[in-house]
PDB file of N, H, CA, C and O in Angstrom:
ATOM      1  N   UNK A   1       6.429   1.956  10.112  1.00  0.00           N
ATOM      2  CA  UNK A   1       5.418   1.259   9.360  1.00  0.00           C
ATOM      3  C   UNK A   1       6.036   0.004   8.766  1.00  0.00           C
ATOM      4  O   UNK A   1       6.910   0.052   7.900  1.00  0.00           O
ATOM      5  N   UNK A   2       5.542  -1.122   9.269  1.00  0.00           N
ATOM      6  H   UNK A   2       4.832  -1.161   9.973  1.00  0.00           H
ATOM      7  CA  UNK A   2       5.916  -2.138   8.386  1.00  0.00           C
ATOM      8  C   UNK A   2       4.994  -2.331   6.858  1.00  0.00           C
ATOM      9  O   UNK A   2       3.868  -1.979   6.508  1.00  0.00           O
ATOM     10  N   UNK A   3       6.266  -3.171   6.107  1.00  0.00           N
ATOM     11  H   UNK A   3       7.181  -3.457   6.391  1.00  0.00           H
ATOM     12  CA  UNK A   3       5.134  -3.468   4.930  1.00  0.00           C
ATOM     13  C   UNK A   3       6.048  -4.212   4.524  1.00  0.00           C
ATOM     14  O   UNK A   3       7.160  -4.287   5.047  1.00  0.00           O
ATOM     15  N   UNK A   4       5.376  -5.322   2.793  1.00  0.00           N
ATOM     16  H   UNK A   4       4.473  -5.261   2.368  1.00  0.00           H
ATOM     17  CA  UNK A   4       6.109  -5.816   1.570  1.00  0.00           C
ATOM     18  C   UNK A   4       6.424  -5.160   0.938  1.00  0.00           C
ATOM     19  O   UNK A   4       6.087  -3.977   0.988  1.00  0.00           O
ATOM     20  N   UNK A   5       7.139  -5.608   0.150  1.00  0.00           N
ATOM     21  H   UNK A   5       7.413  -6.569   0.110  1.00  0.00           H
ATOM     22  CA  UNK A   5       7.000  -5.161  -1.142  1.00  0.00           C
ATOM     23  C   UNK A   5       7.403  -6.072  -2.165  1.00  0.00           C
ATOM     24  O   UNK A   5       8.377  -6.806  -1.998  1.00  0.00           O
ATOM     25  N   UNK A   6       6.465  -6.083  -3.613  1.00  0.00           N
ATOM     26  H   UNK A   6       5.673  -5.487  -3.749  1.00  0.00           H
ATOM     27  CA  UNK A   6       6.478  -7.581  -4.147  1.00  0.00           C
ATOM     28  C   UNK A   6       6.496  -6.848  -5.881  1.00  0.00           C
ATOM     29  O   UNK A   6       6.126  -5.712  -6.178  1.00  0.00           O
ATOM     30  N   UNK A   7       7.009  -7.845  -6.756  1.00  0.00           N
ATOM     31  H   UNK A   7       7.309  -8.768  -6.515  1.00  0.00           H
ATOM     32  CA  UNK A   7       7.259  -7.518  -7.729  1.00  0.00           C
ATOM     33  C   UNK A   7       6.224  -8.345  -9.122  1.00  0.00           C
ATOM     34  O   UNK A   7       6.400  -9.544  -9.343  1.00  0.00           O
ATOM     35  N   UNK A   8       5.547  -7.808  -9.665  1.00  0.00           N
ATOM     36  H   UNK A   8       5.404  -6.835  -9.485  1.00  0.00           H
ATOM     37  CA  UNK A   8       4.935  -8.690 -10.802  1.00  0.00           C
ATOM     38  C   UNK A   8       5.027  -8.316 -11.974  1.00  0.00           C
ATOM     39  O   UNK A   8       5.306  -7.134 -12.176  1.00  0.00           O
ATOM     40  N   UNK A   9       4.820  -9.219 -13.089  1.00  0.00           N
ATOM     41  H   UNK A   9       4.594 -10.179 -12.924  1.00  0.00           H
ATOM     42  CA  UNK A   9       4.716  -8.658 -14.530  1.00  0.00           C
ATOM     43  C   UNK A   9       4.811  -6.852 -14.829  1.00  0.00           C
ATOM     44  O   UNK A   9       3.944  -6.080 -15.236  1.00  0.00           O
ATOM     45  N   UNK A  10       6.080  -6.640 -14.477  1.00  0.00           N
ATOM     46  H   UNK A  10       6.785  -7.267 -14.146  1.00  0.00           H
ATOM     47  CA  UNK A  10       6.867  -5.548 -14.501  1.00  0.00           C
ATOM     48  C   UNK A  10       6.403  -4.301 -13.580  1.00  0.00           C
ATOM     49  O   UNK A  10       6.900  -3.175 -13.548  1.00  0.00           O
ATOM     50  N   UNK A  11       5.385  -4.777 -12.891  1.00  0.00           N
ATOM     51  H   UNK A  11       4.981  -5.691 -12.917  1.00  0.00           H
ATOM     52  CA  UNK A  11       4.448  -3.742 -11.946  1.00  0.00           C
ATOM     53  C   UNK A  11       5.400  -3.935 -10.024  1.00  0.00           C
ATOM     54  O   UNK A  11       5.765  -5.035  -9.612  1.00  0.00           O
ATOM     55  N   UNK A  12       5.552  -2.873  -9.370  1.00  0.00           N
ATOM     56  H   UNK A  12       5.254  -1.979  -9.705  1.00  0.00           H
ATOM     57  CA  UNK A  12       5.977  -2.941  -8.048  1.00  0.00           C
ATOM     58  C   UNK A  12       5.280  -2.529  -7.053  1.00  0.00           C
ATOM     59  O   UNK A  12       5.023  -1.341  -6.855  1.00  0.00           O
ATOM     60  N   UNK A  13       4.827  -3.685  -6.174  1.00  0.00           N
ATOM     61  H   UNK A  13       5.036  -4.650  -6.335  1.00  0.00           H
ATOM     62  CA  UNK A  13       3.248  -3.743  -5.217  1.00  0.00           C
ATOM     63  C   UNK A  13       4.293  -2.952  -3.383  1.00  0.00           C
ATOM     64  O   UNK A  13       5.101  -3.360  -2.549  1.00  0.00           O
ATOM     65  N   UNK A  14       3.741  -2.065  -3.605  1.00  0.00           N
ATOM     66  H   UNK A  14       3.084  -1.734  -4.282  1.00  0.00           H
ATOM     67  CA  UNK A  14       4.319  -2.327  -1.981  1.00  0.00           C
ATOM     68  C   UNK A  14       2.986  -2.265  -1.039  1.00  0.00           C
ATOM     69  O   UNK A  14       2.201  -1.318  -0.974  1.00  0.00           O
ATOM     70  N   UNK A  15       2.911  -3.600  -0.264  1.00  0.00           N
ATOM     71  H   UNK A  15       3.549  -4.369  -0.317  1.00  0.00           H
ATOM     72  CA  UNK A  15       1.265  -3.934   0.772  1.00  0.00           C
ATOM     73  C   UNK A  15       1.645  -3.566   2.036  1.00  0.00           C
ATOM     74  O   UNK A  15       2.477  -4.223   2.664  1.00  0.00           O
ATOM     75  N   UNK A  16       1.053  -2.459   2.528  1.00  0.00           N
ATOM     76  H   UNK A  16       0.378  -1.926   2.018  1.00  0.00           H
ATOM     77  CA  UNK A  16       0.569  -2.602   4.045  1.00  0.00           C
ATOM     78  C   UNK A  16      -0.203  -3.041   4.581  1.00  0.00           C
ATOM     79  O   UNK A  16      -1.215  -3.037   3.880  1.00  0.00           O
ATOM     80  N   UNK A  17      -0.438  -3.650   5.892  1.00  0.00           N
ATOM     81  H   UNK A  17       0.384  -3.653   6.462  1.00  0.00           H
ATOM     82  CA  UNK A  17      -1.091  -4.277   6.833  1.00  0.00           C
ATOM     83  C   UNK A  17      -1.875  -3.699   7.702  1.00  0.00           C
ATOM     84  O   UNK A  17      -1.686  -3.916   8.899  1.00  0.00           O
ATOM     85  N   UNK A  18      -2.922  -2.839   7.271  1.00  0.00           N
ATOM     86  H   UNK A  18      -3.076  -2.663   6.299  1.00  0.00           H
ATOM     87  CA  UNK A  18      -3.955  -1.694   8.201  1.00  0.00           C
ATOM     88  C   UNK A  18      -4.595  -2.632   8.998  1.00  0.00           C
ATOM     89  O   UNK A  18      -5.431  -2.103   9.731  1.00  0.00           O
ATOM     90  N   UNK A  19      -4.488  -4.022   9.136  1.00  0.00           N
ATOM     91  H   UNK A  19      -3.809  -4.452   8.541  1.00  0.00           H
ATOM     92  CA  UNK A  19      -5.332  -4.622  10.144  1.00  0.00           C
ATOM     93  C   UNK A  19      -4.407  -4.518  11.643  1.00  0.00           C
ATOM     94  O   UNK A  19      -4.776  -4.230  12.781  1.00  0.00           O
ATOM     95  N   UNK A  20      -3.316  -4.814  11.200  1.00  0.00           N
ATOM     96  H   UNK A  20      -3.016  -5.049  10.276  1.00  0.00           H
ATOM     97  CA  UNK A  20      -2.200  -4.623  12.788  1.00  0.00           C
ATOM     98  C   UNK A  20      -1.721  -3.513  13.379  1.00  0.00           C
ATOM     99  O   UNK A  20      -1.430  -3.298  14.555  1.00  0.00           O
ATOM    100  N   UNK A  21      -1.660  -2.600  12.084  1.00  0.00           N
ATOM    101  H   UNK A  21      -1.897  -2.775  11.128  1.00  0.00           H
ATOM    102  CA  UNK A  21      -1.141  -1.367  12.821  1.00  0.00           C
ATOM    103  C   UNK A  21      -1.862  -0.305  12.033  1.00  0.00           C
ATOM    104  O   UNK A  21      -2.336  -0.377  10.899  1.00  0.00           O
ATOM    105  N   UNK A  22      -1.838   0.705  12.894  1.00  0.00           N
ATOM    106  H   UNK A  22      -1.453   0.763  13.815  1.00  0.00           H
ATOM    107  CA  UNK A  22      -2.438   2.366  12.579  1.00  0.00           C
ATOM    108  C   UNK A  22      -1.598   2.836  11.591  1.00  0.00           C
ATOM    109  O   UNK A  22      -0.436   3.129  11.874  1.00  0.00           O
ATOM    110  N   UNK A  23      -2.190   2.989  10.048  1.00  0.00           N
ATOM    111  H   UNK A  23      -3.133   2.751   9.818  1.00  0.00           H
ATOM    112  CA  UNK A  23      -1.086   4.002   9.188  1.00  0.00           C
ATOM    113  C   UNK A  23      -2.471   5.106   8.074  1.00  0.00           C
ATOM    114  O   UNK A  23      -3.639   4.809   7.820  1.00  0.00           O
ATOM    115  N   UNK A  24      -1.804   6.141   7.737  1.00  0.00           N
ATOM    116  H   UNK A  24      -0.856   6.382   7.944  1.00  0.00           H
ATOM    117  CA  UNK A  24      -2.377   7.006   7.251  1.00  0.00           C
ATOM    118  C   UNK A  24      -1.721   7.411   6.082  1.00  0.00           C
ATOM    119  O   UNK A  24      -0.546   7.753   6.214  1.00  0.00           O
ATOM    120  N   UNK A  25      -2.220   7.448   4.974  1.00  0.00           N
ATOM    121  H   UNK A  25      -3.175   7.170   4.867  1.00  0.00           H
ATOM    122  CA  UNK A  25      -1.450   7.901   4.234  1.00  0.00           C
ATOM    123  C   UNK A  25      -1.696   9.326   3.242  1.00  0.00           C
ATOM    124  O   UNK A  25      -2.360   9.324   2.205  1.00  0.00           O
ATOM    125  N   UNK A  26      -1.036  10.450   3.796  1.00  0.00           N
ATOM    126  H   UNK A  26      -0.496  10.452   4.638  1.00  0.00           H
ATOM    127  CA  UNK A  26      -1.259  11.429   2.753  1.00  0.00           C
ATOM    128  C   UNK A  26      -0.778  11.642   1.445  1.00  0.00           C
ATOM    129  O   UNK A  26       0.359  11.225   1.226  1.00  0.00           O
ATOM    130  N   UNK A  27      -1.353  12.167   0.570  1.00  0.00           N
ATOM    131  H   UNK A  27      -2.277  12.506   0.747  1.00  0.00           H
ATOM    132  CA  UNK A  27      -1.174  12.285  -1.089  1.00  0.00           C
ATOM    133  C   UNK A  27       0.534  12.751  -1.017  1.00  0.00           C
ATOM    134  O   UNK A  27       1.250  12.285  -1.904  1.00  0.00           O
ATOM    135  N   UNK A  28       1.104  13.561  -0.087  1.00  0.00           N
ATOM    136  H   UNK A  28       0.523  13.940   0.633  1.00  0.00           H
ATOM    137  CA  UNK A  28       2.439  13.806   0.226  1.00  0.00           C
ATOM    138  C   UNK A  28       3.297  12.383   0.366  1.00  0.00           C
ATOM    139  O   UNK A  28       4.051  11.921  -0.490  1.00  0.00           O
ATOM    140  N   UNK A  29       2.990  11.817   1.653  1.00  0.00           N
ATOM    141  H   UNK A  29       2.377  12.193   2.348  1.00  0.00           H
ATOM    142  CA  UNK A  29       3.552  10.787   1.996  1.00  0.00           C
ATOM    143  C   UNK A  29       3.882   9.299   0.936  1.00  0.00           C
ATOM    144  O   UNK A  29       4.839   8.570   0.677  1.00  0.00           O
ATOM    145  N   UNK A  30       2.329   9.439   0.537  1.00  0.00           N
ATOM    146  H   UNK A  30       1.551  10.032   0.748  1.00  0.00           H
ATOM    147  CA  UNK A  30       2.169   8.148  -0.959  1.00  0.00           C
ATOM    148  C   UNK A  30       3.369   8.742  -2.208  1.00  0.00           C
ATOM    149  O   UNK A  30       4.002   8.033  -2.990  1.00  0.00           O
ATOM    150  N   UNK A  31       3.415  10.079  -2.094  1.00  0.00           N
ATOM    151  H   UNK A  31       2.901  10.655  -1.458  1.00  0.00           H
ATOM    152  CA  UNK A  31       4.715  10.449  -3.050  1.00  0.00           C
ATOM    153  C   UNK A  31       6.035  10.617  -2.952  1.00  0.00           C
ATOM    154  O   UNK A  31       6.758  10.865  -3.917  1.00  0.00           O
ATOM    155  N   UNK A  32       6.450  10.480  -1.689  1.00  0.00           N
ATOM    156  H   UNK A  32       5.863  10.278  -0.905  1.00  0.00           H
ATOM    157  CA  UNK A  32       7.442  10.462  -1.222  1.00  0.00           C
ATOM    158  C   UNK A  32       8.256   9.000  -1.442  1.00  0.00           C
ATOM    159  O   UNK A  32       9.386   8.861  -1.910  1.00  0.00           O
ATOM    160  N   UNK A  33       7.149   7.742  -0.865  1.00  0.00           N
ATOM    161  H   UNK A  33       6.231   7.855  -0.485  1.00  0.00           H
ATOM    162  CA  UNK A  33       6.806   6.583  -0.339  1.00  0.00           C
ATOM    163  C   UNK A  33       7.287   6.085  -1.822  1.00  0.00           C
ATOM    164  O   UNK A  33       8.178   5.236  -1.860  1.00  0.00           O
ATOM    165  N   UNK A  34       6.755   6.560  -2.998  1.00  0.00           N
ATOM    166  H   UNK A  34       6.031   7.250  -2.967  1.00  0.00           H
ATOM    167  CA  UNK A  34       6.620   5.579  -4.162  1.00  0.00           C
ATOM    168  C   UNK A  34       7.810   6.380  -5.598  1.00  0.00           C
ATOM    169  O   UNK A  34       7.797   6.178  -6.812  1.00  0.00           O
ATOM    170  N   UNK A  35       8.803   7.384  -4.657  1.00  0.00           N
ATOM    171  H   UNK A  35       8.813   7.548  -3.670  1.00  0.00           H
ATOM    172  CA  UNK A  35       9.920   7.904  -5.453  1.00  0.00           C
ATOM    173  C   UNK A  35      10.702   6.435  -5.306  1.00  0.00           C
ATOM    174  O   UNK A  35      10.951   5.699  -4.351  1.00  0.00           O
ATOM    175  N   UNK A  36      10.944   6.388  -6.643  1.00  0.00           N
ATOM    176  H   UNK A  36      10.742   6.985  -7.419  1.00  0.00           H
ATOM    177  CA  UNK A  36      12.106   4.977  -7.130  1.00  0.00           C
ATOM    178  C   UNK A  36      13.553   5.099  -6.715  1.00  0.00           C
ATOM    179  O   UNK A  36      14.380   4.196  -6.594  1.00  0.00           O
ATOM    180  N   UNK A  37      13.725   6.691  -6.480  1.00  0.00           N
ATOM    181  H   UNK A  37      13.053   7.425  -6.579  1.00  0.00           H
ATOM    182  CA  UNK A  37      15.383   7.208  -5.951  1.00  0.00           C
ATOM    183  C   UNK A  37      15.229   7.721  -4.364  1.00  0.00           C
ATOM    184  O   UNK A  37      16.249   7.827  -3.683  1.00  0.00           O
ATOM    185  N   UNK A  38      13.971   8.021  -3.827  1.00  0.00           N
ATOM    186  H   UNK A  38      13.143   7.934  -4.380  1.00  0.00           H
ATOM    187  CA  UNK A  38      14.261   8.692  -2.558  1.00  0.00           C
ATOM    188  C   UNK A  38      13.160   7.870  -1.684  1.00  0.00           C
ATOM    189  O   UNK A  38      12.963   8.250  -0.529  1.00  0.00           O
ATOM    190  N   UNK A  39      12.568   6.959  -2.103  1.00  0.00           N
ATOM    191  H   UNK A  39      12.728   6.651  -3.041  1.00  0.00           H
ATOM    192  CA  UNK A  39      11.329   6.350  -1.032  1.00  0.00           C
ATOM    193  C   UNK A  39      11.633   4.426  -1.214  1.00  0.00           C
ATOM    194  O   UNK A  39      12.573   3.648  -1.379  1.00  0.00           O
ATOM    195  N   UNK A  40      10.377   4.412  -1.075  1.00  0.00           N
ATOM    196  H   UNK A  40       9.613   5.043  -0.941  1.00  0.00           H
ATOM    197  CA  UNK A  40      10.384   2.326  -1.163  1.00  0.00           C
ATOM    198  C   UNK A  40      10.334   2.380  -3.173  1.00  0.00           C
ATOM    199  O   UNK A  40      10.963   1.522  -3.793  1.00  0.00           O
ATOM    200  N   UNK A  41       9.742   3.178  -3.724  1.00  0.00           N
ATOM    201  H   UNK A  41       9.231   3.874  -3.220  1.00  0.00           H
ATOM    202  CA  UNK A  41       9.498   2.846  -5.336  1.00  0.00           C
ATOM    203  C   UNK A  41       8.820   1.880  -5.552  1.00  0.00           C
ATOM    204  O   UNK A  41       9.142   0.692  -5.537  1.00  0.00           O
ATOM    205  N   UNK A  42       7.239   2.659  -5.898  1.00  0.00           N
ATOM    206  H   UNK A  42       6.977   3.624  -5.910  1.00  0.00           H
ATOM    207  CA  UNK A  42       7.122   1.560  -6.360  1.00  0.00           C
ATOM    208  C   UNK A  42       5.743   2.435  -6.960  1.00  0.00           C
ATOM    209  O   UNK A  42       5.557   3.642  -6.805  1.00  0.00           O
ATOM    210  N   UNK A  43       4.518   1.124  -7.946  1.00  0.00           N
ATOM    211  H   UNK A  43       4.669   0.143  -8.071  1.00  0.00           H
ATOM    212  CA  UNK A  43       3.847   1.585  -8.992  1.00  0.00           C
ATOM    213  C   UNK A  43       2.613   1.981  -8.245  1.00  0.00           C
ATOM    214  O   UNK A  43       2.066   3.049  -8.520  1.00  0.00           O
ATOM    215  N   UNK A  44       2.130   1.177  -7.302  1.00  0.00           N
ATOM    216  H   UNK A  44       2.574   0.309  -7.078  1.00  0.00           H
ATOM    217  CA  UNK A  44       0.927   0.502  -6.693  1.00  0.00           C
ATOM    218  C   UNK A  44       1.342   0.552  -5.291  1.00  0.00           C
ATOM    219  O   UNK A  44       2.489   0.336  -4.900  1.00  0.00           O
ATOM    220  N   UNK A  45       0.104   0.919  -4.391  1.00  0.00           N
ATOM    221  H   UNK A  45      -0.827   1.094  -4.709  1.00  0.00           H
ATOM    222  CA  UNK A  45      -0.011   0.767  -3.332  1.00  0.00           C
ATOM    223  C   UNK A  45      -1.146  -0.076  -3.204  1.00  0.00           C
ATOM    224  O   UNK A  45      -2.105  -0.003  -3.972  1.00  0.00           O
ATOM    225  N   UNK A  46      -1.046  -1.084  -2.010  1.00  0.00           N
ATOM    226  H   UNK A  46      -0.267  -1.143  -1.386  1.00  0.00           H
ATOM    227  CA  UNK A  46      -2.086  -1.974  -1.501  1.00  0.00           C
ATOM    228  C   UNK A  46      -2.559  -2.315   0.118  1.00  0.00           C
ATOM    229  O   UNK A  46      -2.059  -3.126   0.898  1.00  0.00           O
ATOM    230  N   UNK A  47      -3.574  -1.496   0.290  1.00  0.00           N
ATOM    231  H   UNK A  47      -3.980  -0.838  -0.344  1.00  0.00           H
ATOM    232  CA  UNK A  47      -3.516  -1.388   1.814  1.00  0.00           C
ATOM    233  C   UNK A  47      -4.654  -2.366   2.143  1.00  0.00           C
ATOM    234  O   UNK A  47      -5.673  -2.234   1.465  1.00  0.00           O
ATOM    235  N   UNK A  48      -4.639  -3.117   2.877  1.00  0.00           N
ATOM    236  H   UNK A  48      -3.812  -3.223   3.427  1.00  0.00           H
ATOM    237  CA  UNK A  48      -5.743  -4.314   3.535  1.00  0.00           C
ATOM    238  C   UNK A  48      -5.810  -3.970   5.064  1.00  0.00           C
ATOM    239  O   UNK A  48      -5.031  -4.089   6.010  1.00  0.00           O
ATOM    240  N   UNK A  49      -7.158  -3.463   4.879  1.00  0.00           N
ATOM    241  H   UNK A  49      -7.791  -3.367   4.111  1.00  0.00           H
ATOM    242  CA  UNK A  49      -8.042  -2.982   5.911  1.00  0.00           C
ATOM    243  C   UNK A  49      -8.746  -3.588   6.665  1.00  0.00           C
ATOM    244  O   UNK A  49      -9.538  -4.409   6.202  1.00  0.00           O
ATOM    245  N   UNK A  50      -8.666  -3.372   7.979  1.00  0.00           N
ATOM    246  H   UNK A  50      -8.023  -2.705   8.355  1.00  0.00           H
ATOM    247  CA  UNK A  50     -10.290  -3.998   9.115  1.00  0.00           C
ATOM    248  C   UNK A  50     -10.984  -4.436   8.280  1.00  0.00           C
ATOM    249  O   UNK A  50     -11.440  -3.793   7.334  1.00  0.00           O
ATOM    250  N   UNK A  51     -11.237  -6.073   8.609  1.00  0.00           N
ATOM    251  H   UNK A  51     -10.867  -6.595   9.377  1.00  0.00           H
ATOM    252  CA  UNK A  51     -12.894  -6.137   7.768  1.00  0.00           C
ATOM    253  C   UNK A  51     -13.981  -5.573   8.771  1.00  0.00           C
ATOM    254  O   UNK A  51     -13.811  -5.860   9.956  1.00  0.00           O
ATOM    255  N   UNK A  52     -15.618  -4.427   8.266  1.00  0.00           N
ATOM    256  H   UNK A  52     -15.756  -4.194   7.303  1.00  0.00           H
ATOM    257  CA  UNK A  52     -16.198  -4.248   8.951  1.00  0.00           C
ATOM    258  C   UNK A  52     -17.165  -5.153   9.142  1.00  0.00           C
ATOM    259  O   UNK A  52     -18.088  -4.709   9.825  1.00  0.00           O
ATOM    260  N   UNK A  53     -17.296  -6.313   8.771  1.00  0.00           N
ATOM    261  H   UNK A  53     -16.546  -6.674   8.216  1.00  0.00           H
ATOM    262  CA  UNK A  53     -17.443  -7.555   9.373  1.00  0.00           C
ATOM    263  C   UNK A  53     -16.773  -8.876   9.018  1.00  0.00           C
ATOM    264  O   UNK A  53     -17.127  -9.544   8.047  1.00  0.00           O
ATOM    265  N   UNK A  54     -15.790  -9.224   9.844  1.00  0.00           N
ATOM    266  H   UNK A  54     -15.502  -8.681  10.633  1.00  0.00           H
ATOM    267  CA  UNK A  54     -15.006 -10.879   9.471  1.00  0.00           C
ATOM    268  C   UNK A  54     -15.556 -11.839   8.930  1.00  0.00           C
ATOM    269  O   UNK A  54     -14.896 -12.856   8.723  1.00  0.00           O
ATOM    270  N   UNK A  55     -16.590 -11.781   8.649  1.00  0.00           N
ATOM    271  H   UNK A  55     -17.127 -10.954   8.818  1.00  0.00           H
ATOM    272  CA  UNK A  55     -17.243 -13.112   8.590  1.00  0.00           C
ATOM    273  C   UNK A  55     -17.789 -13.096   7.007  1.00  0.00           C
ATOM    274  O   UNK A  55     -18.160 -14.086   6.376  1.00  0.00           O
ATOM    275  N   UNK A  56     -17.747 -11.864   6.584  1.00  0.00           N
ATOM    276  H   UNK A  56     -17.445 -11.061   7.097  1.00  0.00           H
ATOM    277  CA  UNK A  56     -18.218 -11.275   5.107  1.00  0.00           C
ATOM    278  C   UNK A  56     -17.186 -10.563   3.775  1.00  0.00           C
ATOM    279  O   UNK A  56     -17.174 -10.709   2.553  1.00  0.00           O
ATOM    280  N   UNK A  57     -16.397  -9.768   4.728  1.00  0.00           N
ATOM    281  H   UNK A  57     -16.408  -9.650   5.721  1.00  0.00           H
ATOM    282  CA  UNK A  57     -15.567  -8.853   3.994  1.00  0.00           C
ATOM    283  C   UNK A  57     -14.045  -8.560   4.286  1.00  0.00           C
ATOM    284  O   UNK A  57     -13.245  -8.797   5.192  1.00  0.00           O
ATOM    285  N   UNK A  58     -14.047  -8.238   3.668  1.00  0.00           N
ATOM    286  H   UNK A  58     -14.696  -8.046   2.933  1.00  0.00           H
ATOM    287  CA  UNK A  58     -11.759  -8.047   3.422  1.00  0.00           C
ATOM    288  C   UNK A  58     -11.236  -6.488   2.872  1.00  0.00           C
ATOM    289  O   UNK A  58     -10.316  -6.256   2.087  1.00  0.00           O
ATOM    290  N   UNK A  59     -12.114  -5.545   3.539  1.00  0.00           N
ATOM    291  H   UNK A  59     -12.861  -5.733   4.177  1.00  0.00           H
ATOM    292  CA  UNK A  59     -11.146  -4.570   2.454  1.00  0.00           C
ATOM    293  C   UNK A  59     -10.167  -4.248   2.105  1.00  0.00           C
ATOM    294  O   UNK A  59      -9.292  -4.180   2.968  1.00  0.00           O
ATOM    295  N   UNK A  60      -9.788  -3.870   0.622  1.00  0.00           N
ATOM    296  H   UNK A  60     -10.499  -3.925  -0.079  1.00  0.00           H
ATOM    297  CA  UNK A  60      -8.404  -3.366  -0.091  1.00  0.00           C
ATOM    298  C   UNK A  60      -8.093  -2.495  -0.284  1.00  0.00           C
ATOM    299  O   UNK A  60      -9.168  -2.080  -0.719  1.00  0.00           O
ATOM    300  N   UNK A  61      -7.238  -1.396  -0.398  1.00  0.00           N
ATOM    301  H   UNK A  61      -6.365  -1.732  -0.046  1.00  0.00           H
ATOM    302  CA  UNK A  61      -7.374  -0.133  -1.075  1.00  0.00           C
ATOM    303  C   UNK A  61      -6.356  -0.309  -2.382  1.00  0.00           C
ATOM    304  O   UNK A  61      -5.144  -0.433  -2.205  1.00  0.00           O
ATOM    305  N   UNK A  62      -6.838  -0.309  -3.455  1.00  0.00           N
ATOM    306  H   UNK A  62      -7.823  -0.208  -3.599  1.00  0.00           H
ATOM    307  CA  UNK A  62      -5.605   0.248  -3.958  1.00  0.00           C
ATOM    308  C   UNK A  62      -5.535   1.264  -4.726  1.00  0.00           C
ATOM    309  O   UNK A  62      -6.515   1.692  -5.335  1.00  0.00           O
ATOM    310  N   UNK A  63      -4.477   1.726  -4.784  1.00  0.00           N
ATOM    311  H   UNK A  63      -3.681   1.378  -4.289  1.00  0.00           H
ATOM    312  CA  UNK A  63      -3.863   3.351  -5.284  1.00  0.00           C
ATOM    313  C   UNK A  63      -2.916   2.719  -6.720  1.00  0.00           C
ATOM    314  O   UNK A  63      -2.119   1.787  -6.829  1.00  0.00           O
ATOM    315  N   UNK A  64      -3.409   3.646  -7.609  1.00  0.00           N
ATOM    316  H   UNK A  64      -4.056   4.404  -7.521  1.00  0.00           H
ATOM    317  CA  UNK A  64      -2.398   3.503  -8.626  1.00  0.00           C
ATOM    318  C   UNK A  64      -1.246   4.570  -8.825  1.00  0.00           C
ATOM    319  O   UNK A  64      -1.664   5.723  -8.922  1.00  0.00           O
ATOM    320  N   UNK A  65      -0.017   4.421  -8.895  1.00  0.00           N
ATOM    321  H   UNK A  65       0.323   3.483  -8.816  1.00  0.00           H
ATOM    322  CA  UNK A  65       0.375   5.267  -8.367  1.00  0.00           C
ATOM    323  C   UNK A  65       1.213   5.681  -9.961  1.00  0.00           C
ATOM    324  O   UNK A  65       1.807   4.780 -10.554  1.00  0.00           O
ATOM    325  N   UNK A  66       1.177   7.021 -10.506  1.00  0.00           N
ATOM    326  H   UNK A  66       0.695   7.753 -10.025  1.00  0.00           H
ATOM    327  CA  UNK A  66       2.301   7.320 -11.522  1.00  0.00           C
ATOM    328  C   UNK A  66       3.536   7.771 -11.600  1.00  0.00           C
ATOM    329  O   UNK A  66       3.995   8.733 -10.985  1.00  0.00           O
ATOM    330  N   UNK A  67       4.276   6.835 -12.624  1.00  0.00           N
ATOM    331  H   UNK A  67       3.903   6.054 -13.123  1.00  0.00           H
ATOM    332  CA  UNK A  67       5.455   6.812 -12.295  1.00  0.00           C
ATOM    333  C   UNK A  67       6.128   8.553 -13.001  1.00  0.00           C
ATOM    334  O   UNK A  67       7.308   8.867 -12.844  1.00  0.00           O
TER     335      UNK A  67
END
């Protein structure tokens, strides 16, 4: 899985790219994913999705994630 990961006003974004590639994420995986000692770490997940129409929409997901 590719992704960022970006840092703001003390918050840590890591964005995937659901428009290029196939990813899924289970409540397991998002916890694994967002351990600060055993994964990427981070606060927030941000997934940008297929628009179901280009010409209108952009979807986002985001997950808040606790630390």
């Amino acid at each position: 899985m590719q992704f960022s990961k970006m840092h703001g006003l003390g918050n840590d974004f890591m964005v995937v790219d659901a428009v290029t590639q196939n990813v899924f994420f289970s409540p397991e995986l998002i916890r694994r994913l967002a351990d600060r000692h055993l994964g990427v770490g981070f606060d927030q997940l941000l997934v940008v999705e297929p628009p179901y129409d280009p010409e209108l929409d952009f979807p986002l997901s985001h997950l808040q994630c606790r630390r």
